[in-house]
C-alpha positions as CSV (number, residue, x, y, z in Angstrom):
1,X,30.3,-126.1,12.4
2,X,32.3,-125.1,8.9
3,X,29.8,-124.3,6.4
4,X,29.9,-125.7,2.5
5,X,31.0,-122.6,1.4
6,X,34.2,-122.3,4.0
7,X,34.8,-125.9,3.3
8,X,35.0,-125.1,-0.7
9,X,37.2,-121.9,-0.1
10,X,40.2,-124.2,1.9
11,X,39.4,-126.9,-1.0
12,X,40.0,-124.1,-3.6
13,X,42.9,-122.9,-1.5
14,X,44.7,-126.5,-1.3
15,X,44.4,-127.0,-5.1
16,X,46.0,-123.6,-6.3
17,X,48.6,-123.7,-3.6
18,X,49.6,-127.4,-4.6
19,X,49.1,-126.9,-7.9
20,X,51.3,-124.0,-8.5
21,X,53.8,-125.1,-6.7
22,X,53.9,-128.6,-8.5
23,X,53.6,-126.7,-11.5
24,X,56.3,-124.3,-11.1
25,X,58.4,-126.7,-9.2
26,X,58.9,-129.0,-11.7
27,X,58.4,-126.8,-14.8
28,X,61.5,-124.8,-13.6
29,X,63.5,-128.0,-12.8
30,X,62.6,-129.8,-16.7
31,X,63.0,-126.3,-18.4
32,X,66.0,-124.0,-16.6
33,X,68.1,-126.0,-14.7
34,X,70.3,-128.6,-15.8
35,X,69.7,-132.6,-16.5
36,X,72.3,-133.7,-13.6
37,X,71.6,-131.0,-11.2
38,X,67.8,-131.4,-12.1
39,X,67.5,-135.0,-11.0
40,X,69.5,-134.2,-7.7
41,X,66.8,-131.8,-6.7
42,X,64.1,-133.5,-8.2
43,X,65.1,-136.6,-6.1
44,X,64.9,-134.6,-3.1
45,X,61.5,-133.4,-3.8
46,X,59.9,-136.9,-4.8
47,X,58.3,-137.2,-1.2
48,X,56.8,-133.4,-1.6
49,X,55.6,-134.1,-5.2
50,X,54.2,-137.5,-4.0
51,X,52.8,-135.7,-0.8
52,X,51.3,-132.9,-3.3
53,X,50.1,-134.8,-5.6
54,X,47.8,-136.7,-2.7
55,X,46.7,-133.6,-1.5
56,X,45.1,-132.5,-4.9
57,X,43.3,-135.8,-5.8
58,X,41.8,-135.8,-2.3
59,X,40.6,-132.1,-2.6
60,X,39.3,-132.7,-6.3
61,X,37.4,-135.9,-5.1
62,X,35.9,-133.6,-2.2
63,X,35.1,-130.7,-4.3
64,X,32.0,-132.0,-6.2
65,X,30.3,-133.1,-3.4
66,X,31.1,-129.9,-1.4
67,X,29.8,-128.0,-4.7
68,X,26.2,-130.0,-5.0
69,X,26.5,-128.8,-1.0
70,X,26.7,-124.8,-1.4
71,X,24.3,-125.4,-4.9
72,X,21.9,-127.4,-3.0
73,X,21.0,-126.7,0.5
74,X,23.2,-128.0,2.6
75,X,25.4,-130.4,4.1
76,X,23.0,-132.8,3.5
77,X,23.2,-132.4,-0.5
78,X,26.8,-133.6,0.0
79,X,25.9,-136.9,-0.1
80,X,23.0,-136.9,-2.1
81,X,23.4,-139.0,-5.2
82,X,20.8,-137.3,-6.9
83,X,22.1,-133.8,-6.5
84,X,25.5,-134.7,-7.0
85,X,25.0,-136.3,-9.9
86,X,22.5,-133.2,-11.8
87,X,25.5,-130.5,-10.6
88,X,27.8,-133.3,-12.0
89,X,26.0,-133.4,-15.7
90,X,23.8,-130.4,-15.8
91,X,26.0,-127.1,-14.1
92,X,28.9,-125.5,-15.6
93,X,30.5,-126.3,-12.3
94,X,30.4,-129.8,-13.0
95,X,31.6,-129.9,-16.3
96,X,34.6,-127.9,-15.2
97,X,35.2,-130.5,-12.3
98,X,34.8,-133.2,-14.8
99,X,38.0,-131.3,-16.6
100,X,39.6,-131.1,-13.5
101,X,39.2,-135.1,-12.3
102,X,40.9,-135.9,-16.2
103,X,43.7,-134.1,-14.9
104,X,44.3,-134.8,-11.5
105,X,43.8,-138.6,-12.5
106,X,46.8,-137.8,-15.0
107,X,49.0,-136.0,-12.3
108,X,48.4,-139.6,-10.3
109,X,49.3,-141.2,-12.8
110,X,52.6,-138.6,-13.6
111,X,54.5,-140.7,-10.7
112,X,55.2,-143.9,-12.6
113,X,57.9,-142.5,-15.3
114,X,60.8,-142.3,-15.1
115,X,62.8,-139.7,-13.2
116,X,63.6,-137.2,-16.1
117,X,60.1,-137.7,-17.4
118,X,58.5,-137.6,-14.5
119,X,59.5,-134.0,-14.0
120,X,57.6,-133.2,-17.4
121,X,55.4,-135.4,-16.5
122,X,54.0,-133.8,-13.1
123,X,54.8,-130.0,-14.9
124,X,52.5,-130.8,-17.4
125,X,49.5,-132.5,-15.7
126,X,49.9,-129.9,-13.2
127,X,49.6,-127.3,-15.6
128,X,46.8,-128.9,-17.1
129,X,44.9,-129.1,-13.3
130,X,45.5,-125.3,-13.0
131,X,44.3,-124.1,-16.2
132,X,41.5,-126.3,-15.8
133,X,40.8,-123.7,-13.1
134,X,39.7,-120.9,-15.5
135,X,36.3,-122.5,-15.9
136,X,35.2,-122.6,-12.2
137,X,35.2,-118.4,-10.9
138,X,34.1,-115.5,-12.3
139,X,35.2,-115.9,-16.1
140,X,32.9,-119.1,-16.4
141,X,30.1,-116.7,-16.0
142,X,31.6,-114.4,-19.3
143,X,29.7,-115.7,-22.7
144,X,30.8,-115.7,-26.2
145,X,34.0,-113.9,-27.2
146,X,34.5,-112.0,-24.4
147,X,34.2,-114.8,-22.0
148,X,36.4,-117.1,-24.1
149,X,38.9,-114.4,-24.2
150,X,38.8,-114.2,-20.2
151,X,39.1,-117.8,-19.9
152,X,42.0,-117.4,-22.1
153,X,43.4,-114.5,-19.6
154,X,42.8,-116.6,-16.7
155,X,44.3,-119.7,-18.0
156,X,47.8,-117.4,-18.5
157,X,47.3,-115.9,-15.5
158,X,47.3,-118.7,-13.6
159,X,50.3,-120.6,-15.5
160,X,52.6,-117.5,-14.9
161,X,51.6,-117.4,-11.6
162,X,52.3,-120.8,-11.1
163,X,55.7,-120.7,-13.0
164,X,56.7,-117.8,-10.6
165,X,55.8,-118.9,-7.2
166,X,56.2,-123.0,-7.9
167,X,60.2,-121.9,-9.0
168,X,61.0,-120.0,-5.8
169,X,61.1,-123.8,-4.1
170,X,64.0,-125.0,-6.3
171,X,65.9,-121.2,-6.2
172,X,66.3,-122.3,-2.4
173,X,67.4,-125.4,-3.2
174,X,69.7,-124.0,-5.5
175,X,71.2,-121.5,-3.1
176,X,73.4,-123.8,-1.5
177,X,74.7,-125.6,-4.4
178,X,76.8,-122.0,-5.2
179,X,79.5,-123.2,-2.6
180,X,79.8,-126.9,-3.9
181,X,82.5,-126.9,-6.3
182,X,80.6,-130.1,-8.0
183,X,77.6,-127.9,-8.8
184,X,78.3,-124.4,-8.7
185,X,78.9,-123.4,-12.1
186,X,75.4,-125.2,-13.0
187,X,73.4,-123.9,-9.9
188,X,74.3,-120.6,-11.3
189,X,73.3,-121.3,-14.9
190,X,70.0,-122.7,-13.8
191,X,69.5,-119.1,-11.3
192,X,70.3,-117.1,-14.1
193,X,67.8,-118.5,-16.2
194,X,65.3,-119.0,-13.6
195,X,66.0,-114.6,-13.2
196,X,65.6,-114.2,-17.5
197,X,62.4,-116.5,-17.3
198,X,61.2,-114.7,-14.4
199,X,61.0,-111.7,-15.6
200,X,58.4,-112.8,-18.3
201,X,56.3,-114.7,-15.6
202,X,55.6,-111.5,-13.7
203,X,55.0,-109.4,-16.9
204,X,52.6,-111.6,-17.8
205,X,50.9,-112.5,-14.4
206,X,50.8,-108.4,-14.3
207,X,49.0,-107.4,-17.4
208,X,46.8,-110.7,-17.2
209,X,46.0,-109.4,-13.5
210,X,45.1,-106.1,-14.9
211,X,43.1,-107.3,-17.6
212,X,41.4,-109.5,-15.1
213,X,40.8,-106.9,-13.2
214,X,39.1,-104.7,-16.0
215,X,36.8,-107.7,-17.9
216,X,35.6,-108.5,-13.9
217,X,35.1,-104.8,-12.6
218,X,35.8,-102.7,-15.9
219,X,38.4,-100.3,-13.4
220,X,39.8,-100.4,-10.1
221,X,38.8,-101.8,-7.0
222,X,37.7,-98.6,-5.2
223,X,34.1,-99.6,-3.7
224,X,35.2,-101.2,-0.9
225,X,31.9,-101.6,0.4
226,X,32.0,-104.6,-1.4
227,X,34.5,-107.7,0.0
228,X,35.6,-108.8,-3.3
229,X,37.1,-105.5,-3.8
230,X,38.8,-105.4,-0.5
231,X,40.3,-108.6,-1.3
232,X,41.3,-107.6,-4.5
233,X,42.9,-104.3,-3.5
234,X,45.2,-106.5,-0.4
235,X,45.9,-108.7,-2.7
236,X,47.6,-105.7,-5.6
237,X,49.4,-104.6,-2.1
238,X,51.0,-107.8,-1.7
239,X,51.7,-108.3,-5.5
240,X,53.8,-105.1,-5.8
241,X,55.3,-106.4,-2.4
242,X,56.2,-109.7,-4.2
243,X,57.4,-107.6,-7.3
244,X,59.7,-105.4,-5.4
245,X,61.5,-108.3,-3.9
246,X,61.7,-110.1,-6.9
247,X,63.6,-107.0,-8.4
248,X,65.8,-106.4,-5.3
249,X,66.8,-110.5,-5.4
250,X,67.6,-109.7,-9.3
251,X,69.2,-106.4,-9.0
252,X,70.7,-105.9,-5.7
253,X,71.6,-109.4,-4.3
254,X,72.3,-111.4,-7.4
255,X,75.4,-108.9,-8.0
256,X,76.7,-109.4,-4.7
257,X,77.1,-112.8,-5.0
258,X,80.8,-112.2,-6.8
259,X,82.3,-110.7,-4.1
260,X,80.1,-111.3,-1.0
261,X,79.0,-114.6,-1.5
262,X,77.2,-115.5,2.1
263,X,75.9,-111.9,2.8
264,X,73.9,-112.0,-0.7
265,X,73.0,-115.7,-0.3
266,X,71.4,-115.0,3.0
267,X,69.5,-111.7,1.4
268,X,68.4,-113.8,-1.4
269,X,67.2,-116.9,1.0
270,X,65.3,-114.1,3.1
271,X,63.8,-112.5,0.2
272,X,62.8,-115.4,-1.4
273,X,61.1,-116.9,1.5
274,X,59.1,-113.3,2.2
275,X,58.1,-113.9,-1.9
276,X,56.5,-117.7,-0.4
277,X,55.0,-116.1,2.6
278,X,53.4,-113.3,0.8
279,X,52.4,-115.5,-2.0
280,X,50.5,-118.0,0.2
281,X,48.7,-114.8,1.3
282,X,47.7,-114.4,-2.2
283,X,46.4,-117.7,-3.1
284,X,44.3,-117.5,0.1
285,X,42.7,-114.3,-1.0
286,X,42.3,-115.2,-4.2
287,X,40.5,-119.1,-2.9
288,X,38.3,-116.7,-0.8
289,X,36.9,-113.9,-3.2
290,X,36.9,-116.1,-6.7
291,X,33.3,-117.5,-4.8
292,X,31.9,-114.3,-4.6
293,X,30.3,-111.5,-6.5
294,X,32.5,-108.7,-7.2
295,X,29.4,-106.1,-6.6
């Protein structure tokens, strides 16, 4: 039988996965790509955003039960009124899931607008759902300035996460579009600006990962007798994996697109996709070791 804890982890996975990608999604689609070619792909995605969006009120209902589970003793604590209701109003863990109900209620509430705002509208309560995130691992523990400045770190760390992997969806999207003659010249506008913006996402999701990384462990993660630190070393791996193909896409594909058109599509496509795969690898790591001590 899962235990509370396992349960919580694929909980804590759901929500960052979704959330980023809503996030980034439809961040990258109000900010970098134009109006008309924006509500094309934005019209495409509606079922995914309405599917997403599904997925994180579910997961945000079930989380406060499954927390007054691994707090209590059991499964049994689950559904406990009592004990859900003192982890709801008396733990740090609750007030942080009371933040994160405000805005996954908002993010259900983001589908009713209409289509231009509803892009801002999901980007925003999304945003809000994932820095609401800061308050649940290991920086809710930090007090006084130093733990409001790691809250601040984490909240940035997770938005330029967010922007970076949530914007690889619509660069796919956009791939295509290069050989329309209707949409071309935009779907090229919007990839160049998705290549300047990206540049500062990863900038900042590096130094905020290193800064993480010393306010948690105050250096590297060398013991590795210890799982967090396992975790976190795979997940730096894959991180510079993520980096290096975000700079081949930029440097060495993105060029060829003027004179070999389907050849650096296809090597953008592949790259891009290795970026998702990888990056889903990350969030899962990260789900796993934010709910447990670092040594």
């Amino acid at each position: 039988m899962i235990t509370p804890e396992a349960a919580v982890v694929l909980c804590r996975f759901l929500l960052f996965g979704v959330a980023m990608l809503l996030w980034g999604t439809f961040a990258c689609l109000s900010a970098l790509v134009p109006a008309d070619l924006s509500e094309r792909i934005g019209g495409r995605l509606r079922i995914y955003a309405s599917f997403g969006i599904a997925v994180i009120v579910a997961t945000t209902a079930v989380l406060l039960p499954l927390r007054a589970a691994t707090i209590g003793e059991g499964w049994s604590d689950a559904i406990d009124p009592s004990t859900v209701v003192a982890v709801l109003f008396d733990t740090n863990v609750g007030r942080a899931w009371q933040a994160q109900a405000v805005a996954a209620a908002l993010l259900g509430l983001s589908v009713f607008p209409s289509a231009h705002r509803r892009q801002a509208a999901v980007a925003i309560s999304s945003g809000l759902l994932l820095a609401s995130q800061a308050f649940t691992g290991h920086a809710a523990t930090s007090q006084g300035g130093i733990g409001f400045a790691h809250r601040l770190n984490d909240i940035a760390h997770l938005l330029s996460g967010g922007a970076w992997i949530g914007a690889l969806l619509p660069v796919l999207l956009l791939m295509p579009l290069l050989s329309d003659p209707e949409f071309a010249s935009e779907a090229r506008l919007a990839l160049l600006r998705f290549s300047n913006a990206g540049h500062v996402a990863v900038a900042i999701v590096l130094l905020t990962g290193i800064a993480n990384m010393m306010l948690i462990l105050g250096g590297l993660p060398l013991e590795w007798s210890f799982p967090y630190q396992v975790m976190l070393s795979i997940k730096i791996v894959l991180v510079i994996i993520m980096v290096t193909l975000a700079i081949a896409n930029r440097y060495l594909f993105v060029p060829r697109l003027s004179h070999s058109m389907t050849q650096a599509q296809t090597a953008i496509i592949q790259a891009t996709l290795a970026e998702i795969v990888l990056a889903v690898a990350v969030l899962g790591l990260v789900a796993w070791f934010g709910t447990i001590e670092p040594n």
